[in-house]
C-alpha positions in Angstrom: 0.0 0.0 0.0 1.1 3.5 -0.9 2.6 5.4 2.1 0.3 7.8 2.2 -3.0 5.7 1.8 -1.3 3.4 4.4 -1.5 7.1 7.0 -5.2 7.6 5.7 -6.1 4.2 6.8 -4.5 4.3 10.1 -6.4 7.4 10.9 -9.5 5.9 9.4 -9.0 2.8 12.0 -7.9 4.9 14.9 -11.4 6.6 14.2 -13.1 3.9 14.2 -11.6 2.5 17.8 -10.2 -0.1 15.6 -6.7 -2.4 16.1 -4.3 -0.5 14.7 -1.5 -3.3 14.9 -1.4 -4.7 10.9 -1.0 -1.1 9.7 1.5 0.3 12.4 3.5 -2.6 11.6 3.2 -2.0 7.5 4.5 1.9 8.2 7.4 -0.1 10.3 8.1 -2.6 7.5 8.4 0.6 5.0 11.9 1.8 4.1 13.4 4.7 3.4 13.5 4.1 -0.4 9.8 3.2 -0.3 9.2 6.9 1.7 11.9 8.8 -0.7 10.6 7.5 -3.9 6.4 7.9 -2.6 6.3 11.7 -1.1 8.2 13.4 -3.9 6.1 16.6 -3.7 5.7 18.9 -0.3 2.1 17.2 -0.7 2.5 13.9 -0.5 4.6 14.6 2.3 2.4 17.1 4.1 -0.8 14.6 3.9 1.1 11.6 4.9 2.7 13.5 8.5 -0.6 15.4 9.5 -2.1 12.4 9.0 0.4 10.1 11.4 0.6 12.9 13.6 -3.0 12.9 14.4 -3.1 9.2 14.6 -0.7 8.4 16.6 -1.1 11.9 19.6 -4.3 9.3 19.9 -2.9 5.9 20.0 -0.1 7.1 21.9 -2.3 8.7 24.3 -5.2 6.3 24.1 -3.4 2.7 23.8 0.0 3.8 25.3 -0.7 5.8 28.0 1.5 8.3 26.9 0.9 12.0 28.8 1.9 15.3 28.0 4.6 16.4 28.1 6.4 13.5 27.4 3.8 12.0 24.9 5.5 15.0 22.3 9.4 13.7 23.1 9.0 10.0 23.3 11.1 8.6 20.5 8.2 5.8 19.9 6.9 5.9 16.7 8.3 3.1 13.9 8.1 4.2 9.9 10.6 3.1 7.8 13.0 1.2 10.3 13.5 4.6 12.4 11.6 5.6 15.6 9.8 9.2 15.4 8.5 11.3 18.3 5.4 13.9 17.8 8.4 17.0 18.2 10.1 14.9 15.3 7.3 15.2 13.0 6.0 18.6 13.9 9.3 20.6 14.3 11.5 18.4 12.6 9.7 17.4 9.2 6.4 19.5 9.2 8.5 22.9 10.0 11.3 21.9 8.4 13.7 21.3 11.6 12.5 24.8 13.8 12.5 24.4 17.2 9.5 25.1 19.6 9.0 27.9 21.1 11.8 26.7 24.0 14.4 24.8 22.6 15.7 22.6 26.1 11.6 21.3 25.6 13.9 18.7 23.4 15.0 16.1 25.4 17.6 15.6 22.4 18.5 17.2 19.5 16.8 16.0 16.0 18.7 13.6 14.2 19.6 16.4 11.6 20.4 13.9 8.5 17.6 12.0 8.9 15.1 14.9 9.3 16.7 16.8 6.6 16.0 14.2 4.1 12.0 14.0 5.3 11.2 17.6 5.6 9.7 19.5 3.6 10.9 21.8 1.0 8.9 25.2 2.1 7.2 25.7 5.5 3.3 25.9 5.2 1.6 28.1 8.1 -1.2 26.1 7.6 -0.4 22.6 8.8 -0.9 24.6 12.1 -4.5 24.6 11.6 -3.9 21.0 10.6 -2.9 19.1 13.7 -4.5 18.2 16.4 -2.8 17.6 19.8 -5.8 16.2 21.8 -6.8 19.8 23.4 -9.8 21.8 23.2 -8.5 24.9 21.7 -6.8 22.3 19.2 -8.3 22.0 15.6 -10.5 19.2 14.7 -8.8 16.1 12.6 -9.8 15.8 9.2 -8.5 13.1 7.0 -5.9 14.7 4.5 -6.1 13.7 1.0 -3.0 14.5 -1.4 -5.2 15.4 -4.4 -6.9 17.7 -1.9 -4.9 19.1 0.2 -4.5 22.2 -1.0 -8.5 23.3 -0.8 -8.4 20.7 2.3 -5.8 23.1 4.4 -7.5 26.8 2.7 -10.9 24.9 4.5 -9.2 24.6 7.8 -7.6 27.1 8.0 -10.4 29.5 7.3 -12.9 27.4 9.3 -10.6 27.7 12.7 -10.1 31.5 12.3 -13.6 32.1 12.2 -13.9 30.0 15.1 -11.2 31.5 17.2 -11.4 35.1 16.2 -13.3 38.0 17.4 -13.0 41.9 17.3 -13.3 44.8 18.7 -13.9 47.9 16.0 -14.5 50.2 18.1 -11.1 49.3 20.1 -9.7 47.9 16.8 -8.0 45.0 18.5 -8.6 41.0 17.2 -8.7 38.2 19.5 -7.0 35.4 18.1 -5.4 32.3 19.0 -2.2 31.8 21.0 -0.4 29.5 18.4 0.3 32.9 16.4 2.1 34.0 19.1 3.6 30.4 19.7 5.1 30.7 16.2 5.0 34.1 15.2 8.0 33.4 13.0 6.3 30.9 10.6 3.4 33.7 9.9 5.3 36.3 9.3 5.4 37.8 12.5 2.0 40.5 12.9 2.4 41.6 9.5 2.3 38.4 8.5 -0.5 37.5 10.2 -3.0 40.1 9.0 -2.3 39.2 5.7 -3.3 35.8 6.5 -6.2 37.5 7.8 -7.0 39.5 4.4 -6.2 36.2 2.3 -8.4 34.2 4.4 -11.0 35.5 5.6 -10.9 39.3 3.5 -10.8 41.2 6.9 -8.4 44.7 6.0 -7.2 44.6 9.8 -4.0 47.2 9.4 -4.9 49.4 12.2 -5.8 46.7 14.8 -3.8 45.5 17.7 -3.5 41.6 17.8 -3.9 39.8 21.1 -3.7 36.2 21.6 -6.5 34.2 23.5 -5.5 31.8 26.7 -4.9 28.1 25.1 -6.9 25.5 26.5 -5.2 22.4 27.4 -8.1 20.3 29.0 -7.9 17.1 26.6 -10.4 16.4 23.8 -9.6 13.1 22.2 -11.2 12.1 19.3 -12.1 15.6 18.1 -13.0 14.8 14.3 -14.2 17.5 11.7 -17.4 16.8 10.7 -17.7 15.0 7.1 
């Protein structure tokens, strides 16, 4: 099976409260050829990590035990004959090898030879809107499609802005969420961010103050997008 339908289906089982032991062994039994050769575009890559990540911040959390803050560092995800954690595949891959907001979060560094040659060509903003890290104030998960993607990530994006913004015109300040803040740099900093906000959702918010909204970490597993 083709790496990235092999992601959609463990998410699609993992949804299902199915066993998710056949296809986490099949990502295992992948090798790095197979994943070099399969996710040649930022697309194919893109929909086949949001996908995993989702997954497996739920089995993990759900069939491991696994608790913040270590669920992120713990080196225990097998594709291709390497072990991944969450930070791996977020920072590492997904941002293209940025650290979090604090770099000693890493219990180690990223193996930088290995990441290098998964990551992704540019940085999109948008997986931020993308994965879920079973919180409330998380977006849903919605199952990634390579063909789709594109319009898939536009959706959520626009659909968790609208969710998590409001404003004040007569105070022209915008509410938004903390992950801005979190990683101003991959948005372009405030700048950056209202033209996200023109693009978007067509708001001209040039004269407004931005502040960032208190991040709810009460867990929310399971939070799918509706269909």
């Amino acid at each position: 099976m083709h790496p990235v339908s092999l992601s959609g289906q463990l998410l699609l089982a993992v949804k299902k409260q199915q066993k998710t032991t056949e296809l986490k062994g099949s990502l295992a039994e992948l090798t790095l050829k197979d994943i070099a050769t399969s996710l040649v575009s930022d697309d194919a890559k893109k929909t086949f990590w949001i996908n995993l990540y989702n997954a497996f911040y739920q089995i993990l959390r759900l069939e491991d035990g696994l608790k913040p803050p270590d669920i992120y560092r713990q080196p225990a995800i097998s594709i291709a004959g390497k072990t991944f954690s969450l930070d791996d595949i977020e920072h590492g891959i997904l941002r293209k090898y940025r650290y979090k907001r604090a770099p000693e979060q890493f219990s180690e560094m990223f193996d930088a030879a290995l990441i290098r040659s998964l990551a992704v060509e540019q940085l999109d903003y948008r997986i931020h809107f993308a994965l879920n890290c079973g919180a409330e104030s998380c977006p849903p998960i919605a199952f990634y499609r390579e063909d789709q993607l594109e319009s898939q990530l536009n959706l959520a994006t626009q659909s968790f802005l609208e969710g998590e913004s409001t404003y004040d015109e007569e105070q022209k300040t915008l509410h938004t969420t903390a992950l801005f803040e979190w990683f101003a740099d991959d948005f372009g900093g405030e700048a950056g961010i209202k033209t996200i906000y023109q693009n978007q959702l067509g708001l001209e918010l040039k004269d407004y103050d931005i502040k960032y909204k208190d991040y709810s970490w009460d867990e929310a597993l399971g939070n799918f997008a509706e269909e």
